[in-house]
N, C-alpha and C positions, 0 to 999 in steps of 0.2 A: 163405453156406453154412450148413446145418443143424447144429445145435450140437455134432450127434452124430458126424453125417458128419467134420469138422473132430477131433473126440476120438479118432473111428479111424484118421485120419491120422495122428495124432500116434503113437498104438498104434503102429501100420504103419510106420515109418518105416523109412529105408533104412540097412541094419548098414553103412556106409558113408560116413553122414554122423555126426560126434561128435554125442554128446548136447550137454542144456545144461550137464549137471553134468561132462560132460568139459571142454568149452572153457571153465570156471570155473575148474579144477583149471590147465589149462595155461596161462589168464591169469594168477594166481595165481606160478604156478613164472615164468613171464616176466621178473613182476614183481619177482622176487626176484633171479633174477640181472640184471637191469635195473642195480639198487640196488647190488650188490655190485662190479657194472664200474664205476657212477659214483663208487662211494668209493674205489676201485681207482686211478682216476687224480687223482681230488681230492687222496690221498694223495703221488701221483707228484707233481703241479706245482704249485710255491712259489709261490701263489694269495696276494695280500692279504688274502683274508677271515681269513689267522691272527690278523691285529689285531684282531676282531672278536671271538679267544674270549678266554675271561674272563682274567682278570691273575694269576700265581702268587703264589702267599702273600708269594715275598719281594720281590715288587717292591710291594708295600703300603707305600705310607706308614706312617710312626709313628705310633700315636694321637697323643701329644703333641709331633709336628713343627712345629707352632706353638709352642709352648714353646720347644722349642730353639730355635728362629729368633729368639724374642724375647728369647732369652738371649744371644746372641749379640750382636746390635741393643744390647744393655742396656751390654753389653763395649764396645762400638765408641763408643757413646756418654758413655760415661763417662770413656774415655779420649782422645774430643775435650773432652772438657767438665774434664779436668785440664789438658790442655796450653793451653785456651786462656784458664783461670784462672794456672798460673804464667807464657803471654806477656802478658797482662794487670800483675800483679803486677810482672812485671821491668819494664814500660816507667814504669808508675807510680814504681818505685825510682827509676831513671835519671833522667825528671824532675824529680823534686823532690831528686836531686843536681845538676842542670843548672840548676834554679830559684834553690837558694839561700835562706839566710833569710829569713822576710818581714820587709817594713820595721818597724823600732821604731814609729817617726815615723807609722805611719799604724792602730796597734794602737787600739781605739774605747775609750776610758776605761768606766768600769762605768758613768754616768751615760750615754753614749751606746748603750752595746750595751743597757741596757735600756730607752732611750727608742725607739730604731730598729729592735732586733733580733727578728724572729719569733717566738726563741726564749721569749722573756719573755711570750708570750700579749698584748703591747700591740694597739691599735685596727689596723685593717686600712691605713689610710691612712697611719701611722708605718711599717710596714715596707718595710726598705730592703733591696736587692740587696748584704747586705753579704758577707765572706767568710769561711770559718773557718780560724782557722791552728791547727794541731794541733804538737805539741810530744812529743817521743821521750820526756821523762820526764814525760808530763802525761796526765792520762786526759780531762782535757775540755777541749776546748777555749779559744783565744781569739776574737777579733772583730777583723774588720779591716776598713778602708774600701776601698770600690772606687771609681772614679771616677763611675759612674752616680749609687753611693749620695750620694756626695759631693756632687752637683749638684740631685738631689734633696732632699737636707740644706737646704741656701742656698737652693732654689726657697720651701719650705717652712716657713723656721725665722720669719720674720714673724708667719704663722697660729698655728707651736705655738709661740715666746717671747714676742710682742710685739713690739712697735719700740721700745720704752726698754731699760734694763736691760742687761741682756750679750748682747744679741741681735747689734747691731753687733759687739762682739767673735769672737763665733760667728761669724758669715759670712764675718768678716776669717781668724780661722785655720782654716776648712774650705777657705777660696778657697786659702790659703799648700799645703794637702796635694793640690791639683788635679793639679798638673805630676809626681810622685812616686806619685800613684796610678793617673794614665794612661800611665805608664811603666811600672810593674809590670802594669798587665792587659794592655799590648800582649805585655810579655816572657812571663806566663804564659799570653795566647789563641794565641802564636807557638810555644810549647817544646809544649804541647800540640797541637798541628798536626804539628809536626815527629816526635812519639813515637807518634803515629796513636791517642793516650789513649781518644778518643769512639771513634773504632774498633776498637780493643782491647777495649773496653766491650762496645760491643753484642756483637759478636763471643761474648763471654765470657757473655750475659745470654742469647742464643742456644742456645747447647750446653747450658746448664741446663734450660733452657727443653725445647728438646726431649728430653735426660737427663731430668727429671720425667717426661713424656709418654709416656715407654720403658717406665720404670718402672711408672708408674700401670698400662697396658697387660698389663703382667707381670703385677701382683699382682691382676687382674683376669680373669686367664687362669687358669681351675680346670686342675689336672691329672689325667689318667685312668689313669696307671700308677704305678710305683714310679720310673720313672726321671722321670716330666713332676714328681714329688712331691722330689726331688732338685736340680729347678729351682730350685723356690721357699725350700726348705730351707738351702740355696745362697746365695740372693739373703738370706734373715734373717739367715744366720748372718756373714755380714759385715756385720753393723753391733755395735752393744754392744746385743745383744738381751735381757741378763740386767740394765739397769739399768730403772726405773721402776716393777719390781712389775706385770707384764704377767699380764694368766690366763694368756696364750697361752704362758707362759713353757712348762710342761710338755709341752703338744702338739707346740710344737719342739723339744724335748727327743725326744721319741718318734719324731716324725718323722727327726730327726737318728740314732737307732738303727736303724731303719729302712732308710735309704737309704744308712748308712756317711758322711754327710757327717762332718765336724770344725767344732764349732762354735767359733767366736770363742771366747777365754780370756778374761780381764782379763789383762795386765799388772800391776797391784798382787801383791807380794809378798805373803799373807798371812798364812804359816807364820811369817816374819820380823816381821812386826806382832805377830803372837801371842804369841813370844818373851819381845820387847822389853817387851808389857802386862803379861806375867807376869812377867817381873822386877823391875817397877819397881814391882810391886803389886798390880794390878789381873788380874780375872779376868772367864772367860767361862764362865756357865753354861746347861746345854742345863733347863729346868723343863717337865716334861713334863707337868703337871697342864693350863698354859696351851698346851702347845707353843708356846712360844717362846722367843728364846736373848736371857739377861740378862749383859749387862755391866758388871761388878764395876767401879766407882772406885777408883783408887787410893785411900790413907790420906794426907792432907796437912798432918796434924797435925804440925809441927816439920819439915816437910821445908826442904830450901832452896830456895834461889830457882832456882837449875839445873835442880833434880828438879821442882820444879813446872814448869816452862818446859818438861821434855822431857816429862812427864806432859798438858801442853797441847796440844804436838805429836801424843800420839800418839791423843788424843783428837779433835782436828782431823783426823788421817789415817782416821781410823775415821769419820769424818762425810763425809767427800768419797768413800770406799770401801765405801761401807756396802753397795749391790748386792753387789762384787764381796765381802766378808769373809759374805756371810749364801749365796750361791752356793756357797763353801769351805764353810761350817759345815755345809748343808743335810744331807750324807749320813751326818755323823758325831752326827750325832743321840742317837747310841745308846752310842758314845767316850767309855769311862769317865773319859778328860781331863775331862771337860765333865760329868758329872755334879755336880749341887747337893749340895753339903757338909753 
């Protein structure tokens, strides 16, 4: 059809059939109430795709929900790893009240325990499996024979004495403590059986084990709010965080204002130290030139033996308290107590 012919069609059309631009306008309106019935019932029926929209603010996780968890984790584990330190501890008691003295008769004379003992740094082929007895009012140890060491003793004493000499005697009285030394290991590898000792042990080396683990975990875990920062704040402040002369001393300090935690005190008295220093003599002062805080000596010229004794003492308490009496002093800085004379 001629391009023109086909254009006067179009012209001509019939008032009867819609234009284009009508059935545009009507597809259009269609569409629209189309859309408004299908949201219409999507609203009416309790459809699963609700799971699919987004999550309300409060069912959000915490930023630092890991933190709490590990803080928790840290609780649980610390308080297996106490219990299984004092069942540890009680069987260990009980034992060695069921055990009993160890024998006189097999304690290693000073010439033995440092021919044979580890302890002593001697050659690697002199030590012997011997044993240690420890003693309530003693801080180190004694040495005792065991029946292996014993046998070893007498396999060996040839090589390290000779065959003249007191050698023969040796062999003769390590033979005599044989029967006394393999009665006491049987009675102490039996009462340790019985107390579950190796078991109680491991047990015990366990919960620390993973106790460290928890912790490590913790102090590794940064915090993103004020409450993850109350965590860790938490987790410092129960230990003695104000001994050593830490930097970090102050940044916990802050962080502890901060979060409202309570940090560990000392227990040392130290209003009652200060008393006591200033009556008997001696003084504390704040030198601001240096900042830092000088303590006065007593005067021990003609004092007596008493007054120096309790002037030793409280010099002694001031060395083992020194964190905590410079902790006390820190804020009074300025306490005209403490100003230089």
């Amino acid at each position: 059809m001629p391009f023109g012919l086909s254009l006067k069609n179009l012209i001509r059309r019939d008032p009867e059939t819609p234009s284009l631009r009508e059935r545009a306008a009507d597809l259009r309106t269609s569409l629209s109430r189309r859309s408004v019935v299908a949201g219409t019932v999507a609203a009416a029926v309790p459809l699963p795709a609700l799971a699919l929209a987004p999550p309300s603010p409060e069912a959000a996780p915490h930023p630092d929900q890991d933190l709490f968890d590990i803080e928790a984790l840290c609780a649980r584990a610390d308080a297996a790893d106490k219990a299984a330190g004092m069942a540890h501890g009680a069987a260990n008691a009980a034992f060695r009240a069921a055990l009993g003295p160890f024998p006189p008769e097999l304690l290693m004379t000073m010439w033995e325990a440092q021919t044979f003992s580890p302890f002593y740094g001697v050659r690697a082929s002199r030590r012997l499996p011997i044993r240690l007895v420890h003693h309530d009012d003693r801080l180190n140890p004694d040495f005792g024979w065991t029946g292996e060491a014993l046998q070893r003793a007498i396999g060996s004493a040839v090589n390290l004495l000779g065959r003249g000499g007191q050698t023969p005697h040796m062999i003769r009285y390590w033979r005599s403590l044989l029967p006394a030394a393999t009665a006491y290991d049987a009675r102490h590898d039996e009462l340790r059986r019985q107390f579950r000792i190796q078991a109680l042990a491991d047990e015990y080396e366990d919960t620390r084990k993973t106790a460290a683990r928890v912790h490590t975990l913790l102090r590794r875990t940064p915090a993103k709010t004020v409450e993850g920062l109350a965590v860790h704040t938490r987790a410092l402040a129960s230990e003695t965080w104000y001994e050593g002369g830490s930097p970090y001393k102050i940044l916990l300090q802050s962080a502890a204002a901060i979060t409202g935690v309570a940090l560990r005190q000392p227990d040392f008295d130290v209003p009652a130290w200060l008393d006591a220093w200033e009556q008997i003599g001696g003084r504390v002062e704040y030198r601001a030139d240096r900042a830092e805080w000088a303590f006065i000596h007593p005067n021990t010229d003609g004092a007596s033996l008493e007054t120096r004794d309790r002037i030793r003492g409280l010099h002694n308490e001031k060395c083992s308290n020194s964190c905590a009496i410079h902790l006390w002093l820190e804020p009074r800085a300025t306490d005209p107590r403490f100003a230089r004379a």
